[in-house]
SEZA-390680 format. One record per atom (N, C-alpha, C): residue number from 0; residue in one letter; x, y, z. Coordinates in nm, 3 decimals. Layout:
BEGIN
- NUM  A  X  Y  Z;
...
This chain:
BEGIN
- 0  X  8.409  7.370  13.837;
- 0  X  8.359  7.424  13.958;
- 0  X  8.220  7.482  13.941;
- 1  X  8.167  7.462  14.054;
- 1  X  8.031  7.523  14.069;
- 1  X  8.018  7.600  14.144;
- 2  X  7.929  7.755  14.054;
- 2  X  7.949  7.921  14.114;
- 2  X  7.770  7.871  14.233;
- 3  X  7.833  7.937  14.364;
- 3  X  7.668  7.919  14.440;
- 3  X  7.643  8.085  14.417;
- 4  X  7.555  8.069  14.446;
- 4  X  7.499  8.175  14.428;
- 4  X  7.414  8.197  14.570;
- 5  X  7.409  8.343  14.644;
- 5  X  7.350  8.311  14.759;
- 5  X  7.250  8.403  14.755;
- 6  X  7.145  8.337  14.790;
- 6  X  6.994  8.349  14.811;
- 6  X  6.975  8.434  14.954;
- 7  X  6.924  8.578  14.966;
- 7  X  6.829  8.607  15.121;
- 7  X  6.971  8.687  15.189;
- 8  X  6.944  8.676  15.300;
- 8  X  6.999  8.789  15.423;
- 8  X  7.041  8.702  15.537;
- 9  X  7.188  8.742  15.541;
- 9  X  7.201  8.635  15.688;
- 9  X  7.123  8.693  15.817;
- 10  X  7.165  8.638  15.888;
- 10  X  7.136  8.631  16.029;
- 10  X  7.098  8.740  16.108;
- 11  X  7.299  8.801  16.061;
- 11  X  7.353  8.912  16.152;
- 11  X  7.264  9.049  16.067;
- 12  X  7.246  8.984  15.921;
- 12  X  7.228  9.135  15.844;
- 12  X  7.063  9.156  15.870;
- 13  X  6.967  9.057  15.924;
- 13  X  6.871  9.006  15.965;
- 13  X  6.814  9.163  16.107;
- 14  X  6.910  9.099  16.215;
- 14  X  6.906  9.141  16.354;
- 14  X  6.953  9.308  16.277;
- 15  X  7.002  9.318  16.262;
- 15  X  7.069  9.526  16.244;
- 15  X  6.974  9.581  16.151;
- 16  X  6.871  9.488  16.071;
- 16  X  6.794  9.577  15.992;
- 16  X  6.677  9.591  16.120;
- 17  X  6.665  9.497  16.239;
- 17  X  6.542  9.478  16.263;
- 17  X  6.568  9.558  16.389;
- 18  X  6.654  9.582  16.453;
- 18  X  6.733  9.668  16.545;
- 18  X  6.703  9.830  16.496;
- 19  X  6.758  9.866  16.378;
- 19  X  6.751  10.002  16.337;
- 19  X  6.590  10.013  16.334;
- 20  X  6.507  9.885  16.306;
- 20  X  6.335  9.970  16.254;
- 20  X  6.316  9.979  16.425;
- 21  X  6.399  9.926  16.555;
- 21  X  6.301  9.958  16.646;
- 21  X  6.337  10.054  16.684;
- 22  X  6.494  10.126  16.671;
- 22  X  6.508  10.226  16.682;
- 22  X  6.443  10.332  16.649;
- 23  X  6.403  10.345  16.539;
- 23  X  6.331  10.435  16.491;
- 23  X  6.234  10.429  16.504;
- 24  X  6.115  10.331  16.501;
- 24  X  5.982  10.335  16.569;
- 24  X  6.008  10.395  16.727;
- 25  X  6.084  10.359  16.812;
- 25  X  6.072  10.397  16.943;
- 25  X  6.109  10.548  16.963;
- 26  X  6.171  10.606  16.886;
- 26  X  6.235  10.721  16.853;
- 26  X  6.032  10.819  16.791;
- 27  X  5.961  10.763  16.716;
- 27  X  5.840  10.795  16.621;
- 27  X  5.769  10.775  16.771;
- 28  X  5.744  10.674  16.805;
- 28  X  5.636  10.650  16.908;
- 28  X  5.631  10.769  17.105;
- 29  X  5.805  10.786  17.061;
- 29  X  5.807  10.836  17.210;
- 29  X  5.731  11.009  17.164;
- 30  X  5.795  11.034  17.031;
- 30  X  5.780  11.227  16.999;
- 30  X  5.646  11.224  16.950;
- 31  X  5.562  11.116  16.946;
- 31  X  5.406  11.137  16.889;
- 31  X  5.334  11.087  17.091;
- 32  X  5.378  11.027  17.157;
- 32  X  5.355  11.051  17.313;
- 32  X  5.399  11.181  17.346;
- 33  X  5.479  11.208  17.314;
- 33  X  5.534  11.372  17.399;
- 33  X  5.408  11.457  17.385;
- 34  X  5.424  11.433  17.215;
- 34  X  5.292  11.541  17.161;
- 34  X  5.195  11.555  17.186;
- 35  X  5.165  11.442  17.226;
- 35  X  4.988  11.401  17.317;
- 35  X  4.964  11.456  17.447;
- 36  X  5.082  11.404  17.513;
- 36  X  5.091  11.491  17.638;
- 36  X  5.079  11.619  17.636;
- 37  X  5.175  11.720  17.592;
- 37  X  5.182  11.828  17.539;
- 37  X  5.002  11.914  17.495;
- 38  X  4.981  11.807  17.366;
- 38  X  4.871  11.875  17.369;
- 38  X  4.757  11.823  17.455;
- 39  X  4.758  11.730  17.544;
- 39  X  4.625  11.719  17.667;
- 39  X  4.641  11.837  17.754;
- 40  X  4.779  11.858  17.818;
- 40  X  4.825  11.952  17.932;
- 40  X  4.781  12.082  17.804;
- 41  X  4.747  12.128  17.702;
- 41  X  4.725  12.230  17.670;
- 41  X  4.536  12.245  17.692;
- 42  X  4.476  12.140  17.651;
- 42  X  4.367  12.126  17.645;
- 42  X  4.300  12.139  17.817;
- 43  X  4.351  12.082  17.862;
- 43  X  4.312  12.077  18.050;
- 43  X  4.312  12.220  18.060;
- 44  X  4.465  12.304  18.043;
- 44  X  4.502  12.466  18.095;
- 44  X  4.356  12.490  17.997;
- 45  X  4.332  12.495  17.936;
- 45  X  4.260  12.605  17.850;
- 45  X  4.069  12.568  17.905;
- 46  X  4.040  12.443  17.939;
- 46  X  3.935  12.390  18.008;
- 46  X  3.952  12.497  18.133;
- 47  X  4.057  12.458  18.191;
- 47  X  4.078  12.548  18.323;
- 47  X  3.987  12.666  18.364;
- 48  X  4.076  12.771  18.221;
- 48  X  4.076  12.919  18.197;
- 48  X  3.912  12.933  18.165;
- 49  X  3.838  12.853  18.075;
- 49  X  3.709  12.874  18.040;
- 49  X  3.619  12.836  18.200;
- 50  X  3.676  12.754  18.265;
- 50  X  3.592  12.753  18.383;
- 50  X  3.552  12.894  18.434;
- 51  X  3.705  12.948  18.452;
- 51  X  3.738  13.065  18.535;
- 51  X  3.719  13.189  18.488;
- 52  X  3.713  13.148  18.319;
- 52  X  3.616  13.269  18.287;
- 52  X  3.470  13.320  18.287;
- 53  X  3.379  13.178  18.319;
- 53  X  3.275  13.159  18.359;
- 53  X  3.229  13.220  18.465;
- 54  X  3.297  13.175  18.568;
- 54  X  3.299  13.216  18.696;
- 54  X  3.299  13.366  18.743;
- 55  X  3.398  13.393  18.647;
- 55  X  3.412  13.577  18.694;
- 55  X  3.307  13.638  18.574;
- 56  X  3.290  13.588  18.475;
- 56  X  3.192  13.711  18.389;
- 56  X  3.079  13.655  18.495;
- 57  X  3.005  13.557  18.538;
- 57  X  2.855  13.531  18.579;
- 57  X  2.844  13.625  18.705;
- 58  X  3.048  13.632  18.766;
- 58  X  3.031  13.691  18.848;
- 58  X  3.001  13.896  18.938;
- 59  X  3.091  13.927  18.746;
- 59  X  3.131  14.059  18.731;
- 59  X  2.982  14.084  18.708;
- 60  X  2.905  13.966  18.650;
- 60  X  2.757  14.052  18.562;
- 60  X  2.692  14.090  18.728;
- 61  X  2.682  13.993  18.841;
- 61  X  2.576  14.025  18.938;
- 61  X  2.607  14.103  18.969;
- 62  X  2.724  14.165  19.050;
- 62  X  2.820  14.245  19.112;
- 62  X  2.790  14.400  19.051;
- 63  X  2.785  14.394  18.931;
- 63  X  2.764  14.519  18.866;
- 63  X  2.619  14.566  18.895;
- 64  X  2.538  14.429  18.907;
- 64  X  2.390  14.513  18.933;
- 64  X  2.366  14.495  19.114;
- 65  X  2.446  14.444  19.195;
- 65  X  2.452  14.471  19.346;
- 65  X  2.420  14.615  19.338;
- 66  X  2.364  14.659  19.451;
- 66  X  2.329  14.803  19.514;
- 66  X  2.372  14.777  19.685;
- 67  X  2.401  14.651  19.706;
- 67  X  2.471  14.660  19.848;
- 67  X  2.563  14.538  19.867;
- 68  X  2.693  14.519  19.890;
- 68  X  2.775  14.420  19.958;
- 68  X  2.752  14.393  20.030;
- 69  X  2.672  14.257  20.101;
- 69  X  2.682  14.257  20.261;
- 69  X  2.811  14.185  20.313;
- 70  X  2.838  14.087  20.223;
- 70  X  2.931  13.999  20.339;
- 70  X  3.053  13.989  20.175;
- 71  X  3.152  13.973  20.189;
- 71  X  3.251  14.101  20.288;
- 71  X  3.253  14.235  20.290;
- 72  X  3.218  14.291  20.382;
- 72  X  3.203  14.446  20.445;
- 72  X  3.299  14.481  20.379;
- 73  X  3.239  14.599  20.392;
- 73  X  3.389  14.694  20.323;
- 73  X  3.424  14.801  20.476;
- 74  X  3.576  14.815  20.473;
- 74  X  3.585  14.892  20.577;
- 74  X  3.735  14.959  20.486;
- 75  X  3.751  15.088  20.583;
- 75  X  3.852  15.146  20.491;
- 75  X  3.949  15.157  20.625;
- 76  X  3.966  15.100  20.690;
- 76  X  4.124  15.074  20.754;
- 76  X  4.171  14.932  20.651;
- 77  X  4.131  14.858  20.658;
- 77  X  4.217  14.703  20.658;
- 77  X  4.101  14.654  20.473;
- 78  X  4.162  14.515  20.483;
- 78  X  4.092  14.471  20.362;
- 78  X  4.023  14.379  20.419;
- 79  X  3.916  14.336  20.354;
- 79  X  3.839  14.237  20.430;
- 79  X  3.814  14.141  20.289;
- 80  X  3.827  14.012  20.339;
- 80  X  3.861  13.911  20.282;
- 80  X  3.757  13.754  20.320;
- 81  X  3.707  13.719  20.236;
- 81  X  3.672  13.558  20.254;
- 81  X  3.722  13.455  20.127;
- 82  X  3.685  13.359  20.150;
- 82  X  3.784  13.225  20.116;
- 82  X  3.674  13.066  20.133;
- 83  X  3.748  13.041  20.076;
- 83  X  3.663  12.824  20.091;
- 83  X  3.663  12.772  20.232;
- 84  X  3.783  12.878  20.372;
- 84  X  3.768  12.855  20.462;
- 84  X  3.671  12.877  20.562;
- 85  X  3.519  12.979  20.464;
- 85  X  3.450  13.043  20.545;
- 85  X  3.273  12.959  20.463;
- 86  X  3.173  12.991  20.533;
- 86  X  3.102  12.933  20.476;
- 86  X  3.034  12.996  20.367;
- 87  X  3.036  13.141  20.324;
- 87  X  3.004  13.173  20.185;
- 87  X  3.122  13.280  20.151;
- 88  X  3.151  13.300  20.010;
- 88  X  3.261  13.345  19.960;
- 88  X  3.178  13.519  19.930;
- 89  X  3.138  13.557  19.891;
- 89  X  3.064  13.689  19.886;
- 89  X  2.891  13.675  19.885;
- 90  X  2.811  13.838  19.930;
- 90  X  2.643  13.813  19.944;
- 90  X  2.614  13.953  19.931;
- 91  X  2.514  13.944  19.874;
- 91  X  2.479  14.076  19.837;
- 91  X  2.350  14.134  19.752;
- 92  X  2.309  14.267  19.763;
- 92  X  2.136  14.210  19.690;
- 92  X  2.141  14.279  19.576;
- 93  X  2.069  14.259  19.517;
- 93  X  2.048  14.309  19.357;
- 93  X  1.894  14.304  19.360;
- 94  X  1.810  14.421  19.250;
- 94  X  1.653  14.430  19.226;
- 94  X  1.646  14.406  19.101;
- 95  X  1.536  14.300  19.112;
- 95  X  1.511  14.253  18.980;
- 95  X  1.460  14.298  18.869;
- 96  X  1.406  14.303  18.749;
- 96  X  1.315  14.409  18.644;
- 96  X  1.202  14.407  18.744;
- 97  X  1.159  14.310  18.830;
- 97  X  0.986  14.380  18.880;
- 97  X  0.977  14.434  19.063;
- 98  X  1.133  14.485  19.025;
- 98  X  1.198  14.582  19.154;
- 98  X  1.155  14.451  19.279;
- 99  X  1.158  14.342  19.256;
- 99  X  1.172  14.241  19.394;
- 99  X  1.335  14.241  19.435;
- 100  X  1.291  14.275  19.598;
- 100  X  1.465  14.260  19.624;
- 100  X  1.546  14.119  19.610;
- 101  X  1.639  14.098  19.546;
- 101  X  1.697  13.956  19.532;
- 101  X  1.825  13.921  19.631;
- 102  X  1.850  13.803  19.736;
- 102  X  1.993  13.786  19.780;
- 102  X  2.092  13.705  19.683;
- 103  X  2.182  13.744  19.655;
- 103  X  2.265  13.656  19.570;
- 103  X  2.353  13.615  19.659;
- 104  X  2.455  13.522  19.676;
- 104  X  2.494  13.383  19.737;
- 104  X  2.600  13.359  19.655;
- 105  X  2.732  13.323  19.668;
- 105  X  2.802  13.212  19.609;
- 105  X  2.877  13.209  19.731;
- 106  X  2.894  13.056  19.752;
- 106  X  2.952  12.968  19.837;
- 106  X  3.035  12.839  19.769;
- 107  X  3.092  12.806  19.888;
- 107  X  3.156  12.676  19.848;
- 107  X  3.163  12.557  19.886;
- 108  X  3.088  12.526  19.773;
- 108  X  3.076  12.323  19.785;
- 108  X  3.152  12.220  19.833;
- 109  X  3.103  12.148  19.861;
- 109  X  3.164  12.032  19.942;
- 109  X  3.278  11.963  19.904;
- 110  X  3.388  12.000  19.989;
- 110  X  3.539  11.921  19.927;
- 110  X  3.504  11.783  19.859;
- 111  X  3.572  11.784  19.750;
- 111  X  3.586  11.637  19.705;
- 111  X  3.733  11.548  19.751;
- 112  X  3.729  11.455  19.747;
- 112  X  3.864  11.357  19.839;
- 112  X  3.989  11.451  19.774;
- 113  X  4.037  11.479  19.727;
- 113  X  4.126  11.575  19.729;
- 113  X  4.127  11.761  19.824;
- 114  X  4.014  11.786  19.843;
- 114  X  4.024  11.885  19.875;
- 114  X  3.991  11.991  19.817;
- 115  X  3.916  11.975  19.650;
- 115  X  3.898  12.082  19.588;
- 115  X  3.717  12.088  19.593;
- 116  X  3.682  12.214  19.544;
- 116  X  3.573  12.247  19.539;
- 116  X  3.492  12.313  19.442;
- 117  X  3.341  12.314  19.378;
- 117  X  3.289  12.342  19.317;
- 117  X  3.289  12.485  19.425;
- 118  X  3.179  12.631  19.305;
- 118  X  3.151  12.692  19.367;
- 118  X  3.001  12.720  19.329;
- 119  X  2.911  12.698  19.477;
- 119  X  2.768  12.753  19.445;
- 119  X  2.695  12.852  19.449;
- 120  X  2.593  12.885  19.412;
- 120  X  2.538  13.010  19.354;
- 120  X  2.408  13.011  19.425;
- 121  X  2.348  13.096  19.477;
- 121  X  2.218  13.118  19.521;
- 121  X  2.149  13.268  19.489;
- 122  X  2.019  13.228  19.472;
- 122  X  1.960  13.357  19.421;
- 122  X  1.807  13.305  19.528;
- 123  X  1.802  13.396  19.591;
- 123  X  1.635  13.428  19.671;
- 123  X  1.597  13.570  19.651;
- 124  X  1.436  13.544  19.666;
- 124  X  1.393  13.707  19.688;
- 124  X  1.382  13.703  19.826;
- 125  X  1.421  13.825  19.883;
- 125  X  1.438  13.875  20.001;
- 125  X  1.324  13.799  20.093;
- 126  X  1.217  13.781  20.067;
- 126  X  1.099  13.727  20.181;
- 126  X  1.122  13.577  20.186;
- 127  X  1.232  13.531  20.059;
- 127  X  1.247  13.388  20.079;
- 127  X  1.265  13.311  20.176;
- 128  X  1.230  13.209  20.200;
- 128  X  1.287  13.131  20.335;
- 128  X  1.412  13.000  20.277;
- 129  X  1.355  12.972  20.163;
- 129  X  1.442  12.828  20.141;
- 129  X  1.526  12.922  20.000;
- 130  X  1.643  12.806  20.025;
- 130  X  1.742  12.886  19.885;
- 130  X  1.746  12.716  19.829;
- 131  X  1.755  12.764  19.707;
- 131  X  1.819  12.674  19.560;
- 131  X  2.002  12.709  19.549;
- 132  X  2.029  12.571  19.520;
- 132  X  2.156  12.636  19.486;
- 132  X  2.191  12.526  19.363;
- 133  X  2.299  12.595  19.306;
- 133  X  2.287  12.529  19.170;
- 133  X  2.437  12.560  19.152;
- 134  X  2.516  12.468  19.079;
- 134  X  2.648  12.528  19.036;
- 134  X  2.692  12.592  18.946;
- 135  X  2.790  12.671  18.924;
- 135  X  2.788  12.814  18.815;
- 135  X  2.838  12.706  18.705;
- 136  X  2.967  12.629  18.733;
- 136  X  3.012  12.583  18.611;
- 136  X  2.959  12.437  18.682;
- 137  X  2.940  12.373  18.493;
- 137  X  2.826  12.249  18.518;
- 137  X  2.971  12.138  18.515;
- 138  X  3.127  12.114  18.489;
- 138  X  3.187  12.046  18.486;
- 138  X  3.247  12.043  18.642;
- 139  X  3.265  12.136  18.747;
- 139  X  3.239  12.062  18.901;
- 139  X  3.142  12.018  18.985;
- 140  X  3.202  11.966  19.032;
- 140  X  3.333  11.885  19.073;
- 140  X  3.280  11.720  19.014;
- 141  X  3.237  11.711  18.918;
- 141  X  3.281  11.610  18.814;
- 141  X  3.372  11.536  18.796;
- 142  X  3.452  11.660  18.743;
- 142  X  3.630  11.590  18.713;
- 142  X  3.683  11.650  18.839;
- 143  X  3.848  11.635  18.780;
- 143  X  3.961  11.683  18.905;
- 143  X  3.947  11.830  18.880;
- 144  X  3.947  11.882  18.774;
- 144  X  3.976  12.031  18.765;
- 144  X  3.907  12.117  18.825;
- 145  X  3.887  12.152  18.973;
- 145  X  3.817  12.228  19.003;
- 145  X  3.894  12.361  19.106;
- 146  X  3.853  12.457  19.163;
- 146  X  3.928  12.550  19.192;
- 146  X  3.960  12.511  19.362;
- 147  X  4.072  12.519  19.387;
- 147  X  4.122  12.470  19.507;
- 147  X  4.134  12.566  19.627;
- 148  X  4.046  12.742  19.514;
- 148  X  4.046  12.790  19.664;
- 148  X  4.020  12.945  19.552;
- 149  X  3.905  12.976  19.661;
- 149  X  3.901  13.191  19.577;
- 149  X  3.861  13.207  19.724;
- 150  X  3.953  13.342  19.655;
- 150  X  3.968  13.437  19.805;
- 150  X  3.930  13.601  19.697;
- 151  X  3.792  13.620  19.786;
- 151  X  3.741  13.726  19.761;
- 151  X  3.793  13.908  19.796;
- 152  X  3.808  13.989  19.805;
- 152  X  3.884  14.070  19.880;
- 152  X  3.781  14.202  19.826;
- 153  X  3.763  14.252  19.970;
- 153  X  3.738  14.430  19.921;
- 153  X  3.825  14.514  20.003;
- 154  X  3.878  14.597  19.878;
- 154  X  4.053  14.679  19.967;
- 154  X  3.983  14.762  20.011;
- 155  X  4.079  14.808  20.096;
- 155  X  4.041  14.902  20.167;
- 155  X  4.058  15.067  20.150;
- 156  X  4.142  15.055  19.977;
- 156  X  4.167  15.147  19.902;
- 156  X  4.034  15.282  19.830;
- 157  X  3.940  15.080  19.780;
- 157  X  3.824  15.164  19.703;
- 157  X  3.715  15.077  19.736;
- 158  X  3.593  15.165  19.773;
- 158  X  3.465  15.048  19.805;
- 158  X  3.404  15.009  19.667;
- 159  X  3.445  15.046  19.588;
- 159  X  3.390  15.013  19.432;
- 159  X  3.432  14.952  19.344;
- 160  X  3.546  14.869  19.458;
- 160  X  3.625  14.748  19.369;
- 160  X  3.626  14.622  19.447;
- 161  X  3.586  14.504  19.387;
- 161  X  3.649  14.363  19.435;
- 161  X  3.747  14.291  19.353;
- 162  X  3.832  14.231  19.444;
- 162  X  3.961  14.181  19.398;
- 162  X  3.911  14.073  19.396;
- 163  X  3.940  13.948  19.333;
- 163  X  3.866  13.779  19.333;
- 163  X  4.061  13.727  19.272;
- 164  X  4.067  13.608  19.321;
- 164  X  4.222  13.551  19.363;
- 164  X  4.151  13.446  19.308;
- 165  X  4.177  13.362  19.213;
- 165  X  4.127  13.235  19.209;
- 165  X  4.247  13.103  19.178;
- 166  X  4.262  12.965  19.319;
- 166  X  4.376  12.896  19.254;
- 166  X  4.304  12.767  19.207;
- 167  X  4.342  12.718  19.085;
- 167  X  4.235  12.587  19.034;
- 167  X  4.385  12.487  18.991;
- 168  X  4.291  12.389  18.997;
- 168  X  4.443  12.279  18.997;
- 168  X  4.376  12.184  18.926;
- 169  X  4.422  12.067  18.809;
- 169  X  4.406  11.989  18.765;
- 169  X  4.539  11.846  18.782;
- 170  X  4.482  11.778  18.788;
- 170  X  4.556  11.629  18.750;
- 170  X  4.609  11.607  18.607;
- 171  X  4.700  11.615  18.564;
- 171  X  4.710  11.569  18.376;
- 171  X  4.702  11.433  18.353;
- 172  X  4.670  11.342  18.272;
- 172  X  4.698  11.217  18.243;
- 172  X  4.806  11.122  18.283;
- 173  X  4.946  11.191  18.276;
- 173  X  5.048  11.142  18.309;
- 173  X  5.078  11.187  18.477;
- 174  X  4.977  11.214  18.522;
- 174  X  5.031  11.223  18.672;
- 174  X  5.050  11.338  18.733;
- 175  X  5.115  11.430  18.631;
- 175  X  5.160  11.550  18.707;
- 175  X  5.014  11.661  18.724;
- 176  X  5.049  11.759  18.780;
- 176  X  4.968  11.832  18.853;
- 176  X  4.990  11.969  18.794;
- 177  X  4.842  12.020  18.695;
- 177  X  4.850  12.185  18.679;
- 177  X  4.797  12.219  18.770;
- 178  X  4.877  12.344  18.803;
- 178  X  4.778  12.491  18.880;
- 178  X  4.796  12.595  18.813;
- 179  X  4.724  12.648  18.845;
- 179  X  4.647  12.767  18.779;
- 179  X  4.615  12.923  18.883;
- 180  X  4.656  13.012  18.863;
- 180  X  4.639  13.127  18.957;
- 180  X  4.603  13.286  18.888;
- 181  X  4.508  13.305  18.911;
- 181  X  4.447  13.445  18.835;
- 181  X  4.423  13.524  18.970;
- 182  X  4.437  13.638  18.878;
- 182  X  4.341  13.731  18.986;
- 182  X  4.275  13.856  18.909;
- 183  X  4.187  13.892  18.983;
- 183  X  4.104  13.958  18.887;
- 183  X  4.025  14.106  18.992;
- 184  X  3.990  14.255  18.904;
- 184  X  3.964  14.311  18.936;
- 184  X  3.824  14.340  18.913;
- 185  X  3.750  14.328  18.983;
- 185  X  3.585  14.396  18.941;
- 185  X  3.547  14.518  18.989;
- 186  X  3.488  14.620  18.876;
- 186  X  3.433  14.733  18.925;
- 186  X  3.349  14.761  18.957;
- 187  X  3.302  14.816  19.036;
- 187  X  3.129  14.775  19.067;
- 187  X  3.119  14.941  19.026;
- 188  X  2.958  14.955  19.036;
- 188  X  2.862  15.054  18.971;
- 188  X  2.874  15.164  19.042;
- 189  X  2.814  15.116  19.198;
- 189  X  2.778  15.195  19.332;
- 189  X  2.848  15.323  19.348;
């Protein structure tokens, strides 16, 4: 008699080795996607927050050297409040080192097809006739991430404080939708 001897891998033992590697690649491929996701949606929030920290230090710095609020008044019955629904979000003057009176300005820019908005900045000296406006943060409305709405507030508690509400919303890669909601207290000088 003649011993065979068998050569290689059947068929079946073929398919279950090649079965288990996709298992496990698909198992490797989905938790290194999670992770990506994971860390983009961390990277967007934190883009977010640096916008919005932009926004309020450029904003806390003018505010501190204001010597008058004009628009929103302060009144001490009620709070007075503006928003993206109005055509500028706070105004007010500040004197420069060569004592020229200055108006400062921030308003809000033109919806983009979603509905969100940059916010703009204006600076004139008082005899000005034409204003410049320029945007505080240079990444709106660029991308999606831009703030979908600040609502300014002076309580009616203290004239030497503004409240600033800010809601900013981003798109993530995969579709879903961050928002974002701060609020913030500024002290003024006056």
């Amino acid at each position: 008699m003649k011993i065979k001897k068998d050569k290689g891998f059947t068929l079946v033992e073929t398919l279950i080795v090649i079965v288990i590697f996709m298992i496990i690649f698909s198992l490797i491929f989905g938790a290194l996607l999670y992770s990506f996701q994971i860390s983009r949606s961390q990277q967007i929030y934190n883009e977010i927050l640096d916008d919005m920290s932009i926004f309020i230090q450029q904003l806390s710095n003018d505010l501190r050297q204001a010597y008058t609020i004009t628009f929103p008044s302060y009144s001490s019955s009620n709070d007075s409040t503006s928003d993206f629904s109005q055509n500028k979000l706070i105004e007010f003057n500040t004197v420069d080192e060569n004592n020229h009176i200055r108006k400062i300005v921030y308003l809000p820019g033109t919806a983009n097809s979603k509905g969100m908005r940059a916010i703009l900045y204006s600076l004139n000296l008082s005899n000005d006739n034409g204003a410049t406006f320029q945007q505080i943060i240079n990444s709106q409305p660029l991308t999606e991430k831009v703030f979908r709405n600040v609502i300014i507030r002076r309580p009616f508690w203290d004239p030497r404080v503004v409240e600033v509400e800010i809601f900013a919303e981003s798109i993530l890669p995969y579709g879903n939708t961050m928002s974002i909601y701060r609020t913030f207290l500024i002290s003024l000088r006056q």
